[in-house]
C-alpha atoms as an extended CHARMM CRD file, in Angstrom:
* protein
*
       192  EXT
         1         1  UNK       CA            172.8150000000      -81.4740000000      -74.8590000000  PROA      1               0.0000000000
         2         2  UNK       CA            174.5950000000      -82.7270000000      -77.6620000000  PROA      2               0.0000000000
         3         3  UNK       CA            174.2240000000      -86.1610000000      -79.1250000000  PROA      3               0.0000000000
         4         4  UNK       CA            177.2590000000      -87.9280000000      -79.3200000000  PROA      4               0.0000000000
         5         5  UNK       CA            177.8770000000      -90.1530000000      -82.5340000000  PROA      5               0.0000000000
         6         6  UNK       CA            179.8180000000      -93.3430000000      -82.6340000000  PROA      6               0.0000000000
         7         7  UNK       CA            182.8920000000      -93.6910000000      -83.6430000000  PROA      7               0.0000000000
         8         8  UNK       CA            184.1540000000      -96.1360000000      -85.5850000000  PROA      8               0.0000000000
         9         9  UNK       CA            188.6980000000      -96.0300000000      -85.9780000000  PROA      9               0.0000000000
        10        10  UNK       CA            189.7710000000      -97.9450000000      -88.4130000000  PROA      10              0.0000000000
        11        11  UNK       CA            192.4350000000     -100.6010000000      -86.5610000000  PROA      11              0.0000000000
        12        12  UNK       CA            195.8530000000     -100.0930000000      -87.1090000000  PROA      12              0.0000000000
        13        13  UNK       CA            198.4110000000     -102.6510000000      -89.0200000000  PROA      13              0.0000000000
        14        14  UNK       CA            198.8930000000     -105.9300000000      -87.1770000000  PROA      14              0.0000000000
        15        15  UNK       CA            195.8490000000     -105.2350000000      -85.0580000000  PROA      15              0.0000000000
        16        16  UNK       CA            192.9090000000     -107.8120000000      -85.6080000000  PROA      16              0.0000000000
        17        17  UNK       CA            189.5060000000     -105.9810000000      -86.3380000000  PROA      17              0.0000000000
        18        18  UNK       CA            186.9790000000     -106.2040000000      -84.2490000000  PROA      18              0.0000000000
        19        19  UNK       CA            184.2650000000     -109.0530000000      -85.0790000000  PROA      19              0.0000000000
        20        20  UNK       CA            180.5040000000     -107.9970000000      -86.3850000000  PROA      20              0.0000000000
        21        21  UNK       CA            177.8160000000     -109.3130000000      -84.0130000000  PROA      21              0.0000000000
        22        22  UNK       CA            180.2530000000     -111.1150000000      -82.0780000000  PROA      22              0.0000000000
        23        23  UNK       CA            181.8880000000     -113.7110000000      -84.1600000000  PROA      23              0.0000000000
        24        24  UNK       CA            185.1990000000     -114.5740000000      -84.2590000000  PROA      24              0.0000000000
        25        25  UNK       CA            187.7150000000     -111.7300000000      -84.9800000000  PROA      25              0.0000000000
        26        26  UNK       CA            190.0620000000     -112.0570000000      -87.7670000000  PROA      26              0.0000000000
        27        27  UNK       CA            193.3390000000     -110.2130000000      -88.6540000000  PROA      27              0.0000000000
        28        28  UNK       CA            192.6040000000     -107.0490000000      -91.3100000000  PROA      28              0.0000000000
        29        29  UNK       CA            193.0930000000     -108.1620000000      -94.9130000000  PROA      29              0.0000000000
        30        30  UNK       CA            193.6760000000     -111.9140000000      -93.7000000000  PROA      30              0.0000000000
        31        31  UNK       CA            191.6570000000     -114.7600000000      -94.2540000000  PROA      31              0.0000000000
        32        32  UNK       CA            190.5500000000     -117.0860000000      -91.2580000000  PROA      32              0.0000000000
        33        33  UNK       CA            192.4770000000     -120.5010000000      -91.4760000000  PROA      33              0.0000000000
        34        34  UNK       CA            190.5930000000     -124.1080000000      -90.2750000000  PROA      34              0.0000000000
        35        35  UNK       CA            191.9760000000     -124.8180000000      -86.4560000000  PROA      35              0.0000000000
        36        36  UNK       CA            195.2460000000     -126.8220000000      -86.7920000000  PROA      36              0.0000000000
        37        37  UNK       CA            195.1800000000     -130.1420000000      -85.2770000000  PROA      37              0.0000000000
        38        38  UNK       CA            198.4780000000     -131.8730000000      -84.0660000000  PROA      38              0.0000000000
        39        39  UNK       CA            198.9580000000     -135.2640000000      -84.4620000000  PROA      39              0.0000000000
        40        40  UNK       CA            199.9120000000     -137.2270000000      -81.2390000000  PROA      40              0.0000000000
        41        41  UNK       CA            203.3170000000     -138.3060000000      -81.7900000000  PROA      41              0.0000000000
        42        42  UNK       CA            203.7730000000     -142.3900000000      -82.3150000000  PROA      42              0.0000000000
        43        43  UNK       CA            205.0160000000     -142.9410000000      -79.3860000000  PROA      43              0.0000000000
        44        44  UNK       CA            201.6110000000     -142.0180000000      -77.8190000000  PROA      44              0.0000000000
        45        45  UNK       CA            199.5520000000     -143.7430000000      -80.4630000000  PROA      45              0.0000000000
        46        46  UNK       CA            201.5040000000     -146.5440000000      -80.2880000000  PROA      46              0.0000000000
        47        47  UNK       CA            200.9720000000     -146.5140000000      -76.0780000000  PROA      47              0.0000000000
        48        48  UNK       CA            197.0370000000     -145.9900000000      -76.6940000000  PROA      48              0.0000000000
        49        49  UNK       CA            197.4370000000     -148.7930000000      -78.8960000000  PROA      49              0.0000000000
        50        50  UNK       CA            198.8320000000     -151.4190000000      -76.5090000000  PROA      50              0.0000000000
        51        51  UNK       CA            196.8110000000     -149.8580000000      -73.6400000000  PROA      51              0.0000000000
        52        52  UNK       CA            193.2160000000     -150.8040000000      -75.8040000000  PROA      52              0.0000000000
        53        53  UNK       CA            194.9790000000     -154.7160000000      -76.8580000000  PROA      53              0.0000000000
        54        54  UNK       CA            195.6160000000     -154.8210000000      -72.8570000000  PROA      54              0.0000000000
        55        55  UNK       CA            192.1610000000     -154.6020000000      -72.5310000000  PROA      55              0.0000000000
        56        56  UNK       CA            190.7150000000     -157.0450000000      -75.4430000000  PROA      56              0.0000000000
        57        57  UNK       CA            193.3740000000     -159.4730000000      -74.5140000000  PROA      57              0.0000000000
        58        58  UNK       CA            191.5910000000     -159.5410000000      -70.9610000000  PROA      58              0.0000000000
        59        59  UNK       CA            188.1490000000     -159.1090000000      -71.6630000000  PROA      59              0.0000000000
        60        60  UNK       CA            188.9280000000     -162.3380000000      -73.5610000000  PROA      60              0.0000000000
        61        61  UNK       CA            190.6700000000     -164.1160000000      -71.1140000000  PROA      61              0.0000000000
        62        62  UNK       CA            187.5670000000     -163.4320000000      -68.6500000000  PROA      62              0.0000000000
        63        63  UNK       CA            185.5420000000     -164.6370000000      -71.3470000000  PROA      63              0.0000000000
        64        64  UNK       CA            187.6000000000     -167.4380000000      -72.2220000000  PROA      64              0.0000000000
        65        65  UNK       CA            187.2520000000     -168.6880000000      -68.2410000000  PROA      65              0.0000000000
        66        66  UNK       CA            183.8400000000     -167.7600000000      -67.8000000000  PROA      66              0.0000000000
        67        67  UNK       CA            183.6010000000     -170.3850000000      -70.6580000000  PROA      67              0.0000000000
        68        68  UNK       CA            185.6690000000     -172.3430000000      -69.5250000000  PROA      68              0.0000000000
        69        69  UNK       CA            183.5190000000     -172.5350000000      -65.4140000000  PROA      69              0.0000000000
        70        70  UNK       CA            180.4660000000     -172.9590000000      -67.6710000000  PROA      70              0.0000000000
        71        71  UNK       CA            181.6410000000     -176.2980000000      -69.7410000000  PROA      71              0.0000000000
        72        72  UNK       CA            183.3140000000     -177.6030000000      -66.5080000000  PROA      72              0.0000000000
        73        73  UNK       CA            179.4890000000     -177.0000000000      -64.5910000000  PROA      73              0.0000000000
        74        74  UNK       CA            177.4980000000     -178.6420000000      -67.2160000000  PROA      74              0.0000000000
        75        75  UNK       CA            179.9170000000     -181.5140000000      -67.0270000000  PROA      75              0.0000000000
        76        76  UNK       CA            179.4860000000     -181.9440000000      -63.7400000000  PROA      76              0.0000000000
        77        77  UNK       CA            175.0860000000     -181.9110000000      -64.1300000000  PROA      77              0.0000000000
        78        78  UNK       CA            175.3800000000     -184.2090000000      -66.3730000000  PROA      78              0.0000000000
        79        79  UNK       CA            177.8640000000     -186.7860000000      -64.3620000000  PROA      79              0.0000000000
        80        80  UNK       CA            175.5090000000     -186.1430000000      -61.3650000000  PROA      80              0.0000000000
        81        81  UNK       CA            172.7370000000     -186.8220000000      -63.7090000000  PROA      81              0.0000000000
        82        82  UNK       CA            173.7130000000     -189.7380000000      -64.5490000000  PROA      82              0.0000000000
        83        83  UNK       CA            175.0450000000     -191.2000000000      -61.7640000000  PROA      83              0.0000000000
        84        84  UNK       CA            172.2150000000     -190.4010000000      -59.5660000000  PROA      84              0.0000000000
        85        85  UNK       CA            169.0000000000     -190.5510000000      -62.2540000000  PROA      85              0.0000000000
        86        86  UNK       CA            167.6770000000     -193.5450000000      -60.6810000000  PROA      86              0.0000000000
        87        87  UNK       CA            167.9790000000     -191.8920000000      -57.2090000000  PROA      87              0.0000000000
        88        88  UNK       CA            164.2650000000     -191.6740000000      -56.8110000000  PROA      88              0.0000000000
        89        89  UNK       CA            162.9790000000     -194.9630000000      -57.8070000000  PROA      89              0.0000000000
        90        90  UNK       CA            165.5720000000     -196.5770000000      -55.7340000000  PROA      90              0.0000000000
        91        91  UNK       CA            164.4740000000     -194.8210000000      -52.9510000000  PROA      91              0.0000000000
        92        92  UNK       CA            160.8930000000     -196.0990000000      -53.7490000000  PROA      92              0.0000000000
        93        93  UNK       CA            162.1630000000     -199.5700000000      -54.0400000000  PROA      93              0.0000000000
        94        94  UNK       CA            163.6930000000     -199.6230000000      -50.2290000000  PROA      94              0.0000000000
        95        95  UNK       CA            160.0520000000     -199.7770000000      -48.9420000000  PROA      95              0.0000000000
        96        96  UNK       CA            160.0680000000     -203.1710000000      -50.7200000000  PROA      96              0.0000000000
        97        97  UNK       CA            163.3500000000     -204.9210000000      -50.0540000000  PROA      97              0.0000000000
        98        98  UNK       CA            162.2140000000     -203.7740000000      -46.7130000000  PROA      98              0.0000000000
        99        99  UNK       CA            158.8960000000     -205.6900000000      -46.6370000000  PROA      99              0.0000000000
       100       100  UNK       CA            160.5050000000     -208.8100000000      -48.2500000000  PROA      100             0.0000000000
       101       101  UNK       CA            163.4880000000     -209.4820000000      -45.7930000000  PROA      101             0.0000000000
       102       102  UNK       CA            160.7050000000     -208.9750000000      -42.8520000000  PROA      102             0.0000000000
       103       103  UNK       CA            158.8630000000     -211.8120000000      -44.5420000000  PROA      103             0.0000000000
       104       104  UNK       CA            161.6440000000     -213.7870000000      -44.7840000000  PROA      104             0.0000000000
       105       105  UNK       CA            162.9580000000     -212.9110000000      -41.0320000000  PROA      105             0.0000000000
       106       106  UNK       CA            159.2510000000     -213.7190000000      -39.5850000000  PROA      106             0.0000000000
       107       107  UNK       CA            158.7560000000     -217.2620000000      -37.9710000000  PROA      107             0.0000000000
       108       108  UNK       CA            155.6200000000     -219.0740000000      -37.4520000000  PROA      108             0.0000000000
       109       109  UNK       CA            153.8220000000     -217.1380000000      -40.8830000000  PROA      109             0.0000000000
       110       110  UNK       CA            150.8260000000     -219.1190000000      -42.2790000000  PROA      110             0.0000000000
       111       111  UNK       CA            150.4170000000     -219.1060000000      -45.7700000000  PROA      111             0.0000000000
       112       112  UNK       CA            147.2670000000     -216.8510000000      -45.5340000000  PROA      112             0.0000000000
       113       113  UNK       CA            149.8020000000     -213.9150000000      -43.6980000000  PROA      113             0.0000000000
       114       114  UNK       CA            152.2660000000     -214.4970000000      -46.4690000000  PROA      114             0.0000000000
       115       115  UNK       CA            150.3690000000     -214.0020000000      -49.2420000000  PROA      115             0.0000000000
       116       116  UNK       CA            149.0400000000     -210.5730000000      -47.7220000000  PROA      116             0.0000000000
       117       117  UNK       CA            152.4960000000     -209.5540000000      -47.4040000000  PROA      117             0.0000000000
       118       118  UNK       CA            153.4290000000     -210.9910000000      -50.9560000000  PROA      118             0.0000000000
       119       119  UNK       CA            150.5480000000     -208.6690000000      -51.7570000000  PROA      119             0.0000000000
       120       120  UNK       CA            151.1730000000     -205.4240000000      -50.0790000000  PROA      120             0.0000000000
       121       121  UNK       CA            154.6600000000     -205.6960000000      -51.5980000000  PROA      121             0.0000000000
       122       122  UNK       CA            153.2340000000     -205.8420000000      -55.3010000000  PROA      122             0.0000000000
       123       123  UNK       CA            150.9650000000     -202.8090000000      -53.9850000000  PROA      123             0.0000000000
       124       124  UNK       CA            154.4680000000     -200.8640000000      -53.3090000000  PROA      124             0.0000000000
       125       125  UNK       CA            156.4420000000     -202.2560000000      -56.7900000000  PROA      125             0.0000000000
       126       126  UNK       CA            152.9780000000     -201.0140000000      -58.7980000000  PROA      126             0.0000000000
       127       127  UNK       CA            153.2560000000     -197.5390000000      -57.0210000000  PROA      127             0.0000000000
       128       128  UNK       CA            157.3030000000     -197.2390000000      -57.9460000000  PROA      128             0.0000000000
       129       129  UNK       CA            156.7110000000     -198.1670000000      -60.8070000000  PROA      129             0.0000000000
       130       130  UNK       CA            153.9030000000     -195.3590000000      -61.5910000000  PROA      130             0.0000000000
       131       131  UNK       CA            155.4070000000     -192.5200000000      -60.3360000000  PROA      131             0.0000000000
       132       132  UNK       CA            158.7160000000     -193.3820000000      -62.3680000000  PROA      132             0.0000000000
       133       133  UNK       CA            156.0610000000     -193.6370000000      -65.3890000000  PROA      133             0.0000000000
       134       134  UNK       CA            156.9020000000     -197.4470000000      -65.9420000000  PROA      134             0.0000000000
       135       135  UNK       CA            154.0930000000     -199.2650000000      -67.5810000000  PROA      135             0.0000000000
       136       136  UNK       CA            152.8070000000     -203.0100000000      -67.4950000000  PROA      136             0.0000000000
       137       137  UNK       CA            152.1430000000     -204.6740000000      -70.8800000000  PROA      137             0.0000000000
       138       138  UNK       CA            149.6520000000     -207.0450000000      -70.3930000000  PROA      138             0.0000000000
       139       139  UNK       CA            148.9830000000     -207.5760000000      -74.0560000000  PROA      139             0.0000000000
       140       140  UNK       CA            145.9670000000     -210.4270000000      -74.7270000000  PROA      140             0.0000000000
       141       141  UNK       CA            143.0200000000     -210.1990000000      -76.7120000000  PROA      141             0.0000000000
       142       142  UNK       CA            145.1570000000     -207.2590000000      -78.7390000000  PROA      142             0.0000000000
       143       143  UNK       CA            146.8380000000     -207.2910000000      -82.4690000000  PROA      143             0.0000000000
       144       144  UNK       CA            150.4440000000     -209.0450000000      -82.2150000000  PROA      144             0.0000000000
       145       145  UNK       CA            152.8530000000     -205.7360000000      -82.2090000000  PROA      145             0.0000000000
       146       146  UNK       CA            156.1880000000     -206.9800000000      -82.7530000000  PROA      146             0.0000000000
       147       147  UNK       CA            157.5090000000     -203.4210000000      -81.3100000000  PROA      147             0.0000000000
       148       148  UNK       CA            156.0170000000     -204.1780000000      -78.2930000000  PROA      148             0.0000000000
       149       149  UNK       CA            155.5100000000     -207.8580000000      -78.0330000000  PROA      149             0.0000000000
       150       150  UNK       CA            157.5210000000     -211.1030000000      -78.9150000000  PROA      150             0.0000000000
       151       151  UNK       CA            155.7060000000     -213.8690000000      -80.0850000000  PROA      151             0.0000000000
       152       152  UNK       CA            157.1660000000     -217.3100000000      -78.4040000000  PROA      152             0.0000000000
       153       153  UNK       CA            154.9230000000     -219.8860000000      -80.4740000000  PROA      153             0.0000000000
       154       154  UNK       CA            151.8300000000     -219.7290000000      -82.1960000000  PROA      154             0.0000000000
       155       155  UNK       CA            148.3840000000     -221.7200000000      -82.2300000000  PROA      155             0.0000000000
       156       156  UNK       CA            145.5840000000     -222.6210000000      -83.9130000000  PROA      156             0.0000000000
       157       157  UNK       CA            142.4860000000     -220.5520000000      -82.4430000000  PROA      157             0.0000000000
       158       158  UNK       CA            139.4270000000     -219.4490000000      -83.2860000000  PROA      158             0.0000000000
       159       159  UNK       CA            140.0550000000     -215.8520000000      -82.7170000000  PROA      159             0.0000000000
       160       160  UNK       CA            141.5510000000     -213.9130000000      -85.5980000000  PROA      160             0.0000000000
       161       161  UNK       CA            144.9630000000     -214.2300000000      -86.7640000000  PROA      161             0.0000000000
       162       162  UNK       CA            147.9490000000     -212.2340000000      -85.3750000000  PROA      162             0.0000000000
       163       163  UNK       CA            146.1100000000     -212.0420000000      -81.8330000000  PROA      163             0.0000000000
       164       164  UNK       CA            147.5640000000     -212.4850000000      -78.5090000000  PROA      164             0.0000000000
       165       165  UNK       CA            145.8090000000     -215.6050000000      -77.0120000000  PROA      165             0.0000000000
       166       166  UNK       CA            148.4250000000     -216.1890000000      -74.4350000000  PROA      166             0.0000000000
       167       167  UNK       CA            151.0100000000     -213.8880000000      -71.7310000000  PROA      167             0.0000000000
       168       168  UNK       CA            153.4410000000     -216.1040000000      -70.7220000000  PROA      168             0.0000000000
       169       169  UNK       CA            155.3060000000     -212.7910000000      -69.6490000000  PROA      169             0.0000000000
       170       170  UNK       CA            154.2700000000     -209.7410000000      -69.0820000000  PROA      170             0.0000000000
       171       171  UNK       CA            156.4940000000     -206.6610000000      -70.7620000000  PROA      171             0.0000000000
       172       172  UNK       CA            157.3790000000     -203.3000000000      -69.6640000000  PROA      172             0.0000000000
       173       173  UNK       CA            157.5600000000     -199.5720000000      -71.2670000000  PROA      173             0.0000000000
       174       174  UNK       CA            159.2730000000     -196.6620000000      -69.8940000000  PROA      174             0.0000000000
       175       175  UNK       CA            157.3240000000     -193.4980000000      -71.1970000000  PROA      175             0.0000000000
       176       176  UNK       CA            157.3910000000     -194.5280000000      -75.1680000000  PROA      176             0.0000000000
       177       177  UNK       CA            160.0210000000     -197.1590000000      -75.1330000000  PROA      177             0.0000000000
       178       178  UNK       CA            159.4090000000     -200.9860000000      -74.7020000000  PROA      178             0.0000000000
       179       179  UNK       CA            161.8650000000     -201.6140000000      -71.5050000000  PROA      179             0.0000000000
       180       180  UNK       CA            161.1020000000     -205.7060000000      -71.8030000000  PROA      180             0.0000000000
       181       181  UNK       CA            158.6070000000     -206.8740000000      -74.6150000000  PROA      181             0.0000000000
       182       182  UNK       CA            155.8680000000     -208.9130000000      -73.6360000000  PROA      182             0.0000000000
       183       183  UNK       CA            156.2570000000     -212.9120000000      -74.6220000000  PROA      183             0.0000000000
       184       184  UNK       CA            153.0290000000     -213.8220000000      -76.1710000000  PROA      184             0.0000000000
       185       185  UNK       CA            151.7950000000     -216.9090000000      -78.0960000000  PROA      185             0.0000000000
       186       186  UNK       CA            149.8640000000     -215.7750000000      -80.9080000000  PROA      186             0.0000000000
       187       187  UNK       CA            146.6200000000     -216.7380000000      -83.0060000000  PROA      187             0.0000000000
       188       188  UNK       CA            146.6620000000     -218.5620000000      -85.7850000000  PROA      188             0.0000000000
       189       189  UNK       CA            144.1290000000     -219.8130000000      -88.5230000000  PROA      189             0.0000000000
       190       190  UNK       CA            143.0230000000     -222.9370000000      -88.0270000000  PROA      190             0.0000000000
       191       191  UNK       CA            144.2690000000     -225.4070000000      -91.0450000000  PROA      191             0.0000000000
       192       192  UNK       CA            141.9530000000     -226.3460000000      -93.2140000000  PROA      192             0.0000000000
């Protein structure tokens, strides 16, 4: 048997040579050129174009809405805020318009029922009044605090200067701030 050998022709003019190990092939004495790209014409860029500002011009309009809902909402929490902040307390203050038209409805009261009921209804003010964090400012015996306290007269007294001797009304605070001061009459040094 006779081993055959390879041949190898040499391609003819105008006939692209074959590629080595499979690359690309390119035309015999020509050299290989970058792939042409084509331009889209303006008509299509300008279509692409107006397509993408389509698109931006409603992703902001959602936007712009969605904005828009948002303000409008949180206007509306606010105005209900607002308008119905003192919704709780009121509601803890029916118990005791309740209590003091029964009083005044009841006939043949001694003074002795009265006063309970007089009492019981403070009970139900001082437990409004804690769970809507208002505090009593019963000030005496304590430094005169003129955020807190308004001084109505003063006196001569043997206890130091600037000290509450007297309430002649109680004040209020809600959380930090003085809702009513207290009207005190305040220590003085005795003249000499």
């Amino acid at each position: 048997m006779q081993e055959q050998e390879p041949s190898f022709s040499a391609p003819t003019p105008g006939e692209e040579e074959p590629a080595p190990f499979g690359g690309p092939a390119k035309a015999h004495g020509a050299h290989a050129e970058p792939p042409v790209e084509i331009m889209p014409s303006p008509q299509e860029m300008m279509r692409k174009l107006e397509l993408q500002a389509q698109e931006h011009y409603d992703a902001w309009l959602r936007a712009k809405a969605e904005a828009d809902n948002i303000r409008k909402r949180a206007q509306a929490d606010i105005a209900n805020a607002h308008k119905y902040a003192l919704e709780g307390f009121a509601s803890e203050l029916l118990p005791v318009r309740d209590a003091l038209e029964a009083a005044l409805t009841a006939d043949n009261t001694t003074i002795q029922a009265l006063r309970q009921g007089v009492e019981l209804t403070l009970k139900q003010v001082d437990s409004a009044f804690g769970k809507a964090a208002i505090v009593e400012l019963n000030p005496i015996g304590e430094k005169f605090d003129p955020h807190r306290h308004q001084a109505m007269t003063t006196i001569e007294s043997d206890k130091p200067s600037n000290t509450v001797v007297h309430v002649l009304q109680k004040g209020y605070r809600l959380h930090d701030r003085v809702l009513r001061p207290a009207l005190v009459t305040v220590a003085k040094a005795p003249s000499a």
